[in-house]
C-alpha positions in Angstrom: 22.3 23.4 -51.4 24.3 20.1 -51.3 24.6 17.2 -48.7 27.9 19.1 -47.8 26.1 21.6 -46.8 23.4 19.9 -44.9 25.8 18.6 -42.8 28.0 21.5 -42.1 24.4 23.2 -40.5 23.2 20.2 -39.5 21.8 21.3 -35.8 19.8 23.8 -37.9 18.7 20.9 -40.2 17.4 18.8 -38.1 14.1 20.9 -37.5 13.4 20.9 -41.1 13.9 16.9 -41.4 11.4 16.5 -38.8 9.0 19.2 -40.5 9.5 16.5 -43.7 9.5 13.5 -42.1 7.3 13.4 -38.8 7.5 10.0 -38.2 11.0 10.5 -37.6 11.7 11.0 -33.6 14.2 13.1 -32.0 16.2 10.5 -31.2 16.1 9.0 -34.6 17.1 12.5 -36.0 20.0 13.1 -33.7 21.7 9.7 -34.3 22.3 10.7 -38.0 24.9 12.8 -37.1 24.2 14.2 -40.6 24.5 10.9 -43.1 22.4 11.2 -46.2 22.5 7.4 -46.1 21.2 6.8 -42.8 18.7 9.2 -43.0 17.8 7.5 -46.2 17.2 4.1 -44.1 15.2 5.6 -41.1 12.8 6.8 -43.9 12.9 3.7 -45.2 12.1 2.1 -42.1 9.4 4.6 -40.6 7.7 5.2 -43.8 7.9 1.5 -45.5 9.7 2.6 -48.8 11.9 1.0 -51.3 15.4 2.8 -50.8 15.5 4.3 -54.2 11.9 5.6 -53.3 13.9 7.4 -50.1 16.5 8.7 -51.8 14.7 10.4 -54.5 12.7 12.2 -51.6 15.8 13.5 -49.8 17.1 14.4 -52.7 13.8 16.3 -53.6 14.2 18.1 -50.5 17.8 19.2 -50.8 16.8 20.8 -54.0 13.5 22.5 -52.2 16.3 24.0 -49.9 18.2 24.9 -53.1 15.4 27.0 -54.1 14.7 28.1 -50.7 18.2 29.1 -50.2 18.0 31.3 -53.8 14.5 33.1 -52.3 16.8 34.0 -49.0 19.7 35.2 -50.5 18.3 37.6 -53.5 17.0 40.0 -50.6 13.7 39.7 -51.2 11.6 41.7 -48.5 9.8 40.2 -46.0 10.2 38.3 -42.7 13.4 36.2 -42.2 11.3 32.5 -40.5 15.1 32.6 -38.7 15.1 35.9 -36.8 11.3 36.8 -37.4 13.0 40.0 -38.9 12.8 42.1 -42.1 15.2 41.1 -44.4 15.6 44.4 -45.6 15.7 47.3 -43.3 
């Protein structure tokens, strides 16, 4: 997954960013309107890190999704944490 892509599902993003970054608010989430760079600055803010230290973990957690993503989409079995449904049926 790419910051392109982050954007483009952004309203179902926002959920995980607050799963990574709890110190983020809702408000604080919604007023990113999907910016790598200014989520990059409320975690600098919130969290008291150097900006290269906030990149490296949003980019970290882009590539978590990557790999998350892969699981997903080579129809492994199991529960979908979307729908709370099999995968494969």
């Amino acid at each position: 997954m790419n910051w392109d892509q982050v954007e483009g599902q952004w309203k179902q993003m926002r959920g995980l960013v607050q799963s990574k970054w709890a110190k983020l608010t809702d408000d604080d989430v919604q007023n990113l309107r999907a910016k790598k760079d200014q989520l990059v600055g409320k975690i600098q803010q919130r969290y008291g890190v150097l900006k290269d230290e906030a990149e490296q973990q949003v980019d970290q957690w882009i590539a978590e999704l990557k790999l998350h993503e892969g699981h997903e989409s080579s129809g492994a079995a199991g529960v979908s944490p979307e729908t709370g449904t099999n995968r494969r049926q």
